[in-house]
C-alpha positions in Angstrom: 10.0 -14.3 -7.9 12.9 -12.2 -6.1 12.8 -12.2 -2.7 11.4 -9.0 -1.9 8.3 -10.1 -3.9 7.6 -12.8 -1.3 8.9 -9.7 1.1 6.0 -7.3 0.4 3.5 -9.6 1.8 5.5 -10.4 4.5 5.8 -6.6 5.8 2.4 -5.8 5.0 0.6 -8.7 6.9 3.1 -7.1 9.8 1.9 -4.1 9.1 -1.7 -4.9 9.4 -0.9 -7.6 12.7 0.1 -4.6 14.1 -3.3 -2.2 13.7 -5.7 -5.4 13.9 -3.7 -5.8 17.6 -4.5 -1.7 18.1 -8.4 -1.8 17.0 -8.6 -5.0 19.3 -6.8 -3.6 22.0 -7.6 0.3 21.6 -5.7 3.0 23.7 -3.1 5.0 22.3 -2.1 4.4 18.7 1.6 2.7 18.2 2.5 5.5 15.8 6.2 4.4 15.8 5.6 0.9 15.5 3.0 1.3 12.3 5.0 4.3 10.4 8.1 1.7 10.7 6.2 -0.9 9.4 4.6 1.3 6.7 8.1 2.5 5.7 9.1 -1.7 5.3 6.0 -1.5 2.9 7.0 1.0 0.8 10.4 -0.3 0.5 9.7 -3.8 -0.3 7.2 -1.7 -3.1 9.7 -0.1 -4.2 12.1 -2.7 -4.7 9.4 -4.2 -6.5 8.7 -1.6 -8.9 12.2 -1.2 -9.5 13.2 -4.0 -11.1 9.9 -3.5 -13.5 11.4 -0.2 -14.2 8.4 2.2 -12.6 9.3 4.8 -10.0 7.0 5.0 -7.0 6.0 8.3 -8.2 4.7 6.6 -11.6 2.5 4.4 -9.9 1.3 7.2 -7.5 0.4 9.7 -10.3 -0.8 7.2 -12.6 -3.1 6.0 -9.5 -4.4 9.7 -9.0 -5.2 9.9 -12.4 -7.3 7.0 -12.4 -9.1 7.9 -9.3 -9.7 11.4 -10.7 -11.2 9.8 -13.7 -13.7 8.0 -11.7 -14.6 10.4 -9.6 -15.9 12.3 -12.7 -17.3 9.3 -14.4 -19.1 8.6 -11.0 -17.6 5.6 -10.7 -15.4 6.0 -7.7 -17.2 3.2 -6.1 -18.3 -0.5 -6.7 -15.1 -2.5 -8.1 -13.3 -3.9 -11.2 -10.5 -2.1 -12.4 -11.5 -1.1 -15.7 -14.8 1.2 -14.1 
């Protein structure tokens, strides 16, 4: 695996280190702190999807579609991705 593959769950378990610490801790939310930390995401994504050859707006738009297919199947809940 490239690195960045190893580098996606890296960022996202900071990612979510840093809003398990804000739900603990409550008060104000660290907007700063989480959008950078989103933005590492979504880079490390992107990276990702890159050398597979799909643009992050392919997976978003293919991911709408699939969700807009549940939703009028009724499906939108429960799990298993072929619902």
């Amino acid at each position: 695996f490239p690195s960045h593959d190893m580098g996606l769950a890296e960022e996202t378990g900071e990612l979510l280190g840093k809003l398990a610490k804000w739900y603990r801790d409550g008060g104000q939310m660290p907007y700063e702190a989480i959008t950078k930390e989103a933005g590492d995401v979504l880079w490390m994504l992107s990276r990702i999807l890159d050398d597979l050859g799909i643009t992050l707006e392919e997976a978003a738009t293919m991911n709408v579609v699939k969700l807009e297919s549940r939703k009028q199947r009724n499906v939108i809940s429960g799990s298993g991705d072929d619902r």
